[in-house]
N, C-alpha and C positions, 0 to 999 in steps of 0.2 A: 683381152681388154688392155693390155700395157705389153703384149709380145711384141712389136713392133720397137718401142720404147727400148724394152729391157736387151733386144740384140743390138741395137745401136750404142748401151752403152758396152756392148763386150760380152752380153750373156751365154755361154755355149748350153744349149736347150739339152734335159733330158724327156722322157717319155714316163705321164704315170694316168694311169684311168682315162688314156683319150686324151688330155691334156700336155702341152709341152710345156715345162719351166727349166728355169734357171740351176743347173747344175754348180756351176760357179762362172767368173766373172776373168776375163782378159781384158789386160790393157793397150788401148792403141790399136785394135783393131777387131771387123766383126767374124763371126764364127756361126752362119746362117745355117739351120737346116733346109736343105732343098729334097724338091719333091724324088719322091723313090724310085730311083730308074732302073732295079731289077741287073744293078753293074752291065744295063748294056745288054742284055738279052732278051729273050721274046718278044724281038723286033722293037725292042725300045733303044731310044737312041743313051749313050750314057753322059751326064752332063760330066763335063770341062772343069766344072767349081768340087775342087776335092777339100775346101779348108774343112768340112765339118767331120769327115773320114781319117784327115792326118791327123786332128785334134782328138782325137777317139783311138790312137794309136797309143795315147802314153795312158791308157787305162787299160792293156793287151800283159799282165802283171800279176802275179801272186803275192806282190810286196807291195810296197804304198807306190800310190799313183805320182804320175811323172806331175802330175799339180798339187802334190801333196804341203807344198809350203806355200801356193797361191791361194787354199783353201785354209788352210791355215793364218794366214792374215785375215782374211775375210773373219774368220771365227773368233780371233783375238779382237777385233777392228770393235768389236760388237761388244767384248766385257769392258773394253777401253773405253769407249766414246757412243756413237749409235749408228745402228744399219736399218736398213730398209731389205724386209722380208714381200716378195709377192704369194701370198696363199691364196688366191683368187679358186682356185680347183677344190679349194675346201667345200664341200655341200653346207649349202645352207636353204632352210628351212621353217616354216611357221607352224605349229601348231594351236589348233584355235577350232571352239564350238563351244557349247552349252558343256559339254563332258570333257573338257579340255584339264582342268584338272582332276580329275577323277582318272584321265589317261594317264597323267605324267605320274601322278602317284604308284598305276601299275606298270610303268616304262620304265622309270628312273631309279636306279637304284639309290642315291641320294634324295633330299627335303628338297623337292624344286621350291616349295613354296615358301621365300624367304623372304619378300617383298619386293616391290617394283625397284626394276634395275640390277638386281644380284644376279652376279653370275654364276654358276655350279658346275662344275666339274662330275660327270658320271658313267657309270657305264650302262649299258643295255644289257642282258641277259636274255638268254634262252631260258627253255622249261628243265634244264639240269644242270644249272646255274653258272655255262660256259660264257664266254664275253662275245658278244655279238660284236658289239662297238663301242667304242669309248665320243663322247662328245660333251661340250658345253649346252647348257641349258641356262636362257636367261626369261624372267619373267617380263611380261611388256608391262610397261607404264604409260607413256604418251604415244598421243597419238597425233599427227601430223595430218595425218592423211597419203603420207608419201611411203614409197617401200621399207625404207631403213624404219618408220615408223607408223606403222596401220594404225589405225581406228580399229578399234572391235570392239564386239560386246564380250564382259566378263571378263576372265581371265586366257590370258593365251602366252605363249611360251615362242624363243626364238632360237632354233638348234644349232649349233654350226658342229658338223663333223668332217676329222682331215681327210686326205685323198683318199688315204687307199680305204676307210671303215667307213665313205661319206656314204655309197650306193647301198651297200650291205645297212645301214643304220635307217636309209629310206625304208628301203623294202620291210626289215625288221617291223619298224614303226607302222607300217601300212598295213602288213597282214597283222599283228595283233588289234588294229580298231577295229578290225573287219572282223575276228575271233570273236571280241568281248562285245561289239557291237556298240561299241563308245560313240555318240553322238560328238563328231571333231573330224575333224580335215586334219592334213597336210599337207600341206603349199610346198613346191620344189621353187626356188627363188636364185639356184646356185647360175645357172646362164645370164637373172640380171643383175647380178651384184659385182662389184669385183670387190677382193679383201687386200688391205697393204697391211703390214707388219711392222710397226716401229718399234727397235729393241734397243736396250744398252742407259747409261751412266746417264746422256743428255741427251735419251727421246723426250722427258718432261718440259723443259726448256723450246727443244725445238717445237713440238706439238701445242705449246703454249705460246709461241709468237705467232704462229698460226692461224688462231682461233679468238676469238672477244669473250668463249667458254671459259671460267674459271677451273685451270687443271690443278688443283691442288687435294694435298693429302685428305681434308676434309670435304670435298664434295667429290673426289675422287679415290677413292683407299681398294686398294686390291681387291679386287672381283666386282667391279663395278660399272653398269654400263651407262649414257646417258646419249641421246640426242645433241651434236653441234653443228656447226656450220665452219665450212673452209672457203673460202674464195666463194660465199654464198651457197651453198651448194649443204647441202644438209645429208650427215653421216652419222652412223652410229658409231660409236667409241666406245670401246671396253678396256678397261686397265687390266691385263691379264699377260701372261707370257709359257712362250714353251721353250724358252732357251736358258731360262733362269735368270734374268734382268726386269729392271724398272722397263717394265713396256708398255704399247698400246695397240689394241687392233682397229682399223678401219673400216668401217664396212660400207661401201658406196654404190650409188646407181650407178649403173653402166654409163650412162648418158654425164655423169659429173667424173666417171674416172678420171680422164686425161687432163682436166681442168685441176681437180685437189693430186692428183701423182704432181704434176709443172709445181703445181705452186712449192708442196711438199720439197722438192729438189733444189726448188730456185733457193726456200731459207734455209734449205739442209747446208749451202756453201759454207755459212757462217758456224757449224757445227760441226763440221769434217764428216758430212754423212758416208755413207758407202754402202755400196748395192752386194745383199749376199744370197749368194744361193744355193740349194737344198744338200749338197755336201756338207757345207758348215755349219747349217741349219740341223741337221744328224749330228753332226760331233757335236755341237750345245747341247743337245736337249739327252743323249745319251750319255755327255759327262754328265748332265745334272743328275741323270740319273730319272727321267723321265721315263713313261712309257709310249712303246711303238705300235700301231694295232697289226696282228699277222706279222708279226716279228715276237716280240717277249710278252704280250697279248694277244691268247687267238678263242676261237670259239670251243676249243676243248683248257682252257684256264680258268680257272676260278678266281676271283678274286683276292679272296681270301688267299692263296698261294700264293699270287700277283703283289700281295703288301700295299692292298687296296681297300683293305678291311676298311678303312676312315670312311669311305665316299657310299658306305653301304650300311644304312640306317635300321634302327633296330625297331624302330614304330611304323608301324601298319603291314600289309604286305606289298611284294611288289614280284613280279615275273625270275621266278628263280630262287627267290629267298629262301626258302626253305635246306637249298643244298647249300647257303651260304652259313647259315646258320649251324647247320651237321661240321663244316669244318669250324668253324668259330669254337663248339664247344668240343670236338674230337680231336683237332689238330690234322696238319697237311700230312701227303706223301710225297710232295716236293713244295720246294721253296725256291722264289726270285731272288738272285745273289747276285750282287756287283762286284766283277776282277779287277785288278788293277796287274799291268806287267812291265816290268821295268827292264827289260831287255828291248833292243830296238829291231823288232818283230812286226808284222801286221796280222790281226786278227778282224775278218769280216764277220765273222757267222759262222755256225756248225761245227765250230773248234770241238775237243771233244774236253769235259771236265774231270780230271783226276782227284779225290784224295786220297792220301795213304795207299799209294800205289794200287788203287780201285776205281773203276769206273764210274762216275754218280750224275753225270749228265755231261752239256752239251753247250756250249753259247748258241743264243737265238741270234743276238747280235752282237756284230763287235763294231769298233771305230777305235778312234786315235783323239784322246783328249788334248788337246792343246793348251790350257789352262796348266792341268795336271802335268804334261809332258809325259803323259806315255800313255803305251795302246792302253782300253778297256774293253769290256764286257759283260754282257748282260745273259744270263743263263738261269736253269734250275736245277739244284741241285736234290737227288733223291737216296735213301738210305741204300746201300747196296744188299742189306738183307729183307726191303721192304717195308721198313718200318716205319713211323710218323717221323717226319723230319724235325726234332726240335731247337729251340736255341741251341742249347750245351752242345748237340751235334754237329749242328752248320757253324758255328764255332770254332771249335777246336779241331786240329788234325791240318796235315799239310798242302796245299793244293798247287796243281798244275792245270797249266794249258796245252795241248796237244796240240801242235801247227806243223802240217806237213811232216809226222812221225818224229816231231824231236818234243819234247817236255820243253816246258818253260814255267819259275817259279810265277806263282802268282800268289795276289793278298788278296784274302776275300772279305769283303763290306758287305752288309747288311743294307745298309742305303751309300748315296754313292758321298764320297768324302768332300767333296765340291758343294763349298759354302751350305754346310748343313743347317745352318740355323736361319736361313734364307734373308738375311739382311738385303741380299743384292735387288732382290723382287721386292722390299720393303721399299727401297732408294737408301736405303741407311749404307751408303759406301764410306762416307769418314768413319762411322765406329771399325768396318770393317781395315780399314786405312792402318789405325791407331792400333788394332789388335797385330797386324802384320809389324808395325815398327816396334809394338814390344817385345811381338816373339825376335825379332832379329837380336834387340836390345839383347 
């Protein structure tokens, strides 16, 4: 939808679900991916244009990548001022019938039913309460008649799940209507939609010179979606973010992409915008300390272990509950723990977890915070005699990281240390400002 677009300005493409995006961003020149030619064998000829091959050379590394500070501004650029995410590859989806809530009630593990326009945050479970997938749920309000906004009768719901848990959370979604025999559909809408991502300090500003929509704290407040129009062209809007910022998602027809991306760009000049891609989009959303699906989320995770307990509601039933409930009142045998390491190390994933000179887990993921200034991690930690993992335990005692056989001291957080009391997703950055000047004070 905007691939042409985003390598013209510099984008060097990765691969996820079929889909090519934005890895990160060069300046002053393009970085194409070209068709597969097999290096030249089985009779194919090999093309001439190697920039996408040398560019791919400085990720051939067990230590940070040879763009590890061009990714690094991109990810700063983003708590500083505002960037421009393309999640267009995220699935999106409708749910809608006569049984359409009566579905989401046994689908979602959170209250989808919170009124038109709320957005929810939840996960899907299996029948032994692992995470199938994690996604947003919004309820529909208006109706336009156009894709960003159907018409329907009753109540109907509007899914969007990321790349990699989008297919797995169709499927999910489909065989259980077909089990319960739920009178509801699910519409795949992910081919005509494209999604942009506005994050940071002045997406509100810029989103609002934009639009004739009033973007303000009251008719807009975190988790809130609404119907607007950009350059005429009618898009859904959600105040929502996965990097930890005042942000906004986009959601548009295929057919107004390139018309709302131009205009978006043209007023981004007056706001220092900047194009970021899915490297720094990882290191936000892992220093926030978010969750990854098939990373520190997978289908053998409970929730409950996951420090997801919040999104998993204690009235009615819903697919899974039951095992959520067993750990809620028994307590885990591992627990989601965020590292922080202040040696200048790179940790990806599958570091190994030490305390107290003992084995107790593993990172799912690692990155390199930039906010923070120093690597992180995301892992579970488990008792090494088998025992329910408690506070007092995952607590106390000393830990390490295991990188390439050498230890490395690390602090272990319970949630991750970066802006805990989420001011920055409020937009409340001056009290945040004033907190920072007195600690200096």
């Amino acid at each position: 939808m905007f691939h042409e677009a985003l390598v013209a300005r510099g984008a060097v493409m990765e691969q996820v679900q079929g889909f090519e995006r934005p890895a990160y961003y060069v300046k002053d020149r393009t970085v194409p991916v070209r068709g597969y030619d097999w290096y030249g064998n089985y009779d194919h000829v090999k093309n001439p244009d190697q920039r996408y091959e040398k560019e791919l050379e400085g990720e051939y590394t067990f230590g940070f990548s040879k763009h590890h500070h061009a990714i690094g501004e991109e990810a700063l650029s983003i708590r500083n001022s505002v960037g421009l995410f393309n999640l267009s590859h995220f699935t999106k989806m409708y749910l809608t019938g006569a049984d359409a809530q009566e579905a989401a009630d046994w689908l979602f593990t959170v209250d989808t039913d919170l009124g038109p326009g709320r957005v929810a945050y939840s996960c899907l479970l299996n029948r032994k309460g692992g995470i199938e997938a994690d996604c947003t749920v919004t309820q529909l309000n208006e109706g336009l008649g156009t894709l960003v906004g159907p018409i329907i009768k009753g109540k109907g719901y509007y899914i969007v799940a990321c790349g990699e848990s989008g297919p797995q959370a169709l499927s999910h979604i489909r065989k259980e209507l077909v089990k319960k025999r739920f009178k509801a559909i699910v519409s795949d809408t992910t081919d005509r939609m494209g999604l942009l991502s506005l994050q940071g300090p002045k997406s509100r500003q810029l989103l609002q010179s934009i639009t004739e929509s009033p973007i303000t704290d009251q008719r807009f407040p975190l988790g809130m979606s609404h119907l607007i129009k950009i350059n005429g062209h009618p898009c859904r809007a959600m105040r929502m973010s996965f990097v930890g910022e005042l942000g906004y998602q986009l959601h548009i027809p295929v057919a107004s992409c390139m018309s709302v991306y131009n205009r978006l760009v043209d007023a981004g000049k007056g706001f220092d915008l900047q194009h970021i891609g899915f490297r720094a989009f990882y290191s936000l959303s892992c220093e926030k300390g978010y969750h990854l699906w098939n990373h520190d989320i997978r289908v053998d995770d409970n929730p409950v272990e996951a420090d997801l307990r919040g999104i998993c509601r204690e009235n009615g039933q819903y697919l899974g509950k039951q095992h959520v409930d067993i750990l809620k009142n028994n307590g885990c045998y591992k627990r989601r723990a965020f590292f922080t390491l202040q040696d200048d190390v790179c940790v990806q994933g599958m570091e190994t977890i030490w305390r107290d000179d003992q084995i107790v887990g593993y990172l799912r993921r690692g990155n390199y915070g930039y906010s923070l200034d120093c690597s992180i991690g995301i892992g579970y930690v488990r008792h090494p005699k088998g025992k329910v993992v408690d506070d007092e335990f995952i607590k106390s005692g000393n830990y390490e990281i295991e990188v390439r056989n050498k230890r490395y001291p690390a602090t272990l957080f319970l949630k991750s240390p970066f802006d805990p009391t989420h001011n920055r997703m409020l937009g409340e950055y001056e009290s945040e400002a004033q907190e920072e000047e007195h600690f200096e004070d």
